[in-house]
N, C-alpha and C positions, 0 to 999 in steps of 0.2 A: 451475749456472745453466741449462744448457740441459737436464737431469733434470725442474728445475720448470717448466723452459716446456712441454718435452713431456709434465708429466702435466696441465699448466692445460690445454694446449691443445682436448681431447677437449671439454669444457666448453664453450670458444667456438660451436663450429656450434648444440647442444642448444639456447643458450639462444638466438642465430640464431632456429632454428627457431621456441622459445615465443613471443618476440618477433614473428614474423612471422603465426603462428599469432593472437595477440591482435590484432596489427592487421586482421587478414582480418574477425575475430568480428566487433571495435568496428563496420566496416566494413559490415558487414550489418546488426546492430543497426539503425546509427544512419541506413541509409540508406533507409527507411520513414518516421523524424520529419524527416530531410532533405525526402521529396518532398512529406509533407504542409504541410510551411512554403512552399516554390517553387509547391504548387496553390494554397496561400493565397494567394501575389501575384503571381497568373497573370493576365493579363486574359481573360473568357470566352469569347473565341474561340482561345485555347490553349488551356485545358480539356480543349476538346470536341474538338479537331483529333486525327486520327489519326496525327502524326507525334509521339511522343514524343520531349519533347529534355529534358537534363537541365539546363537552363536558362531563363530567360525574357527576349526586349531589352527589354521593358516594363513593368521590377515596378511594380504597383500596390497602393493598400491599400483598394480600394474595397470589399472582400468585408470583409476587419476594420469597416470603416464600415457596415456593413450588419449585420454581428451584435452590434457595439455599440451599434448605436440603436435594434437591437431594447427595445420595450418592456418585454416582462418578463425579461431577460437579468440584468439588476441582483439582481435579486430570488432567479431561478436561483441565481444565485455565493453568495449569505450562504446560501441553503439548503443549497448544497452547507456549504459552510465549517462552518456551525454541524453539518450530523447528521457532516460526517467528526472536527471537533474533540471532538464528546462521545464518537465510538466510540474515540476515538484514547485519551482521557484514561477513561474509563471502561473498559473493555476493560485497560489497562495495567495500573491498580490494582486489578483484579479479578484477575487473571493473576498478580499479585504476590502480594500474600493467598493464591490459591489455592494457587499453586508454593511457598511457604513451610511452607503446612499438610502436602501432602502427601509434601513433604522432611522437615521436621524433624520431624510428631509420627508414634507408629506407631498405626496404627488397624487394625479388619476393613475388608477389601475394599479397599484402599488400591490394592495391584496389580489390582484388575477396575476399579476407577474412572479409573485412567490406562490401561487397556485401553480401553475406553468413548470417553476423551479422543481415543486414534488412531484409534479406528474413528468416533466422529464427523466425522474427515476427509476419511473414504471414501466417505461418502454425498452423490452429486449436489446441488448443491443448487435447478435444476429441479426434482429429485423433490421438495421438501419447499416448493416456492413455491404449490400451491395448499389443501395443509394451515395454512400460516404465513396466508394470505389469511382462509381463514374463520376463525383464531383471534385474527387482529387484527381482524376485522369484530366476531366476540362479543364482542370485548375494546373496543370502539367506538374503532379506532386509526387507521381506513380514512383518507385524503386529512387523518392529520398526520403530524410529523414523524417521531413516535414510533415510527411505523410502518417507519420506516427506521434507526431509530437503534437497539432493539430486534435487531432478528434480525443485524443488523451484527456486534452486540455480541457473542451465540451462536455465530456464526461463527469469529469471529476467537481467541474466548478459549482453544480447545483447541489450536493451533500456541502461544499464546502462551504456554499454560501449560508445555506441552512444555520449550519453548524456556527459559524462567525455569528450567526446575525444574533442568537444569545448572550455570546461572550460583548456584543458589541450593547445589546440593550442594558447589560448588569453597570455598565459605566454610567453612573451619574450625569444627568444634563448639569447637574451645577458641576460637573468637575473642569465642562470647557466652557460654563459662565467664568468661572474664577479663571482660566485662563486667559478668557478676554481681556479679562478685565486687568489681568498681568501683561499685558500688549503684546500678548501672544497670536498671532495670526493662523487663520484655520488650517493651512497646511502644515505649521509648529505643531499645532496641537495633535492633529493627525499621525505625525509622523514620531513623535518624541513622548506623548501621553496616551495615548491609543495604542498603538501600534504594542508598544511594552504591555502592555494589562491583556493585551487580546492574544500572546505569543503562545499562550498555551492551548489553545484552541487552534491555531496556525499549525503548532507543534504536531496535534493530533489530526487534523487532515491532509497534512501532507504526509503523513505514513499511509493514510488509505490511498493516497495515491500514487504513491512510491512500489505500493507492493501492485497496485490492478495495471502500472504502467510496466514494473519493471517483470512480471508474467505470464504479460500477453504473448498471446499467441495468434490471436484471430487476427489483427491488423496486419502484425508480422508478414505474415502467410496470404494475408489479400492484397494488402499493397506494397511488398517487395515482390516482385516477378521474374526477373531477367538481373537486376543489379544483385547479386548475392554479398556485396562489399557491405552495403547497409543493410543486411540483417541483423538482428539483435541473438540475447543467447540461446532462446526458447526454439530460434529456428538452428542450434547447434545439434538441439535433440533429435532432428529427423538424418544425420548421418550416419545413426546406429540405430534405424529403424530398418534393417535391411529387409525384405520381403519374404526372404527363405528363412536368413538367420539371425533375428536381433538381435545385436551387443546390447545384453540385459545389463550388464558391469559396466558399461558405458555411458549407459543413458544414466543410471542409479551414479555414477560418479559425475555426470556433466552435470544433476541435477543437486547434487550436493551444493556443486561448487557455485551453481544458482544461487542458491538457499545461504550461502555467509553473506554477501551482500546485506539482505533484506536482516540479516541478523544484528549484525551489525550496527545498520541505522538505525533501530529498535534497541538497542543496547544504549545507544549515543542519547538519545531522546527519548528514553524510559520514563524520567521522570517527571520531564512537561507534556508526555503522554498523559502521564495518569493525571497528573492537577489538569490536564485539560479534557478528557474525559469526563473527570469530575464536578467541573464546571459544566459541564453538558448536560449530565444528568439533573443536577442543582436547579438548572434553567426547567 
């Protein structure tokens, strides 16, 4: 009895520590979305006051009332929703396809093309904002959606592909022998046996690309120009950038109301997050 207490014991403090270790992290994380929720129902002469306190005795939602009745706000949110929902859904089943082809068949160059994949992540993507400009401009893509919905998609698909092609190796080649042999035909298998095993991995990079689509700001801002109808929310924030006086309660509430979205779908898909994470790591 007391053998197993003292070898459990050593144990206790370690995890002590992890435990106190994650609460520190959580802690800092989250203590950035804490202040910009408190500047949002700050009233404006807290704001601007040089005494930080980590509190306010006067929450107010006049700043929320102010980026809601913005007039093209409404407009902002579906633009956002729609270019992040098509990079989300397109981008996935592009990354799927791809991660499938270059697991299961053998081709030339197979290994330089998933070379290519990682080192497309290496490169800025600043550097490639004003080459993506002039070839949405010849492509005549300038102030539409497409123009954000596109290079999104380029981006996102070689983390994603990456990522699938794990989830897609951990599948058994006997499990689409035995489907053959059930008179199941390659695209049965693909879409009815694959497709379910590899969701959690699906699950997981479409959040990374959910949040780098729905926060952009660089595209935004180069390739809307003149059409202001299809901006997304990100360019909501430069109407309380004023030059003299910026609505600090403004931007801190436009950007709140940013940030429940992305929460949202992280809440919805928490848990094929993490089992696909976890297969990530596994691999």
């Amino acid at each position: 009895m007391n053998s197993t207490g003292s070898r459990r014991w050593p144990r206790r403090p370690r995890r002590l520590v992890a435990e106190a270790s994650a609460l520190v992290i959580a802690v800092v994380v989250a203590f950035p979305l804490y202040w910009m929720v408190l500047s949002a129902v700050r009233p404006a002469g807290e704001i601007e006051s040089a005494e930080a306190r980590p509190w306010t005795l006067a929450p107010t939602l006049d700043s929320f009332h102010r980026v809601l009745g913005q007039q093209e706000f409404g407009r902002y949110f579906l633009n956002s929703v729609v270019v992040a929902c098509a990079v989300v859904i397109a981008s996935a089943l592009i990354a799927f396809l791809a991660a499938t082809a270059v697991t299961r068949f053998r081709f030339r160059f197979r290994t330089t093309l998933l070379i290519m994949f990682l080192i497309a992540q290496m490169v800025p993507v600043e550097a490639l904002t004003i080459p993506l400009f002039f070839l949405m401009r010849d492509a005549g893509q300038l102030n539409t959606l497409g123009a954000l919905i596109l290079p999104h998609i380029a981006f996102s698909l070689p983390f994603a592909i990456w990522m699938l092609r794990g989830f897609v190796k951990a599948v058994p080649v006997s499990l689409e022998e035995a489907a053959q042999l059930d008179g199941a035909s390659r695209s049965r298998f693909l879409w009815q046996v694959l497709f379910p095993l590899v969701l959690p991995g699906l699950v997981a990079t479409s959040v990374f690309s959910f949040i780098s689509t729905w926060n952009d700001f660089l595209f935004a801002k180069s390739f809307i120009i003149s059409d202001t109808s299809r901006s997304t929310l990100p360019m909501a924030l430069l109407v309380y950038f004023e030059p003299e006086e910026p609505d600090w309660g403004g931007v801190m509430a436009a950007s709140t109301v940013m940030t429940i979205p992305v929460l949202v779908f992280f809440v919805l898909v928490q848990r094929r997050l993490v089992s696909g994470l976890g297969g990530a790591v596994k691999e």
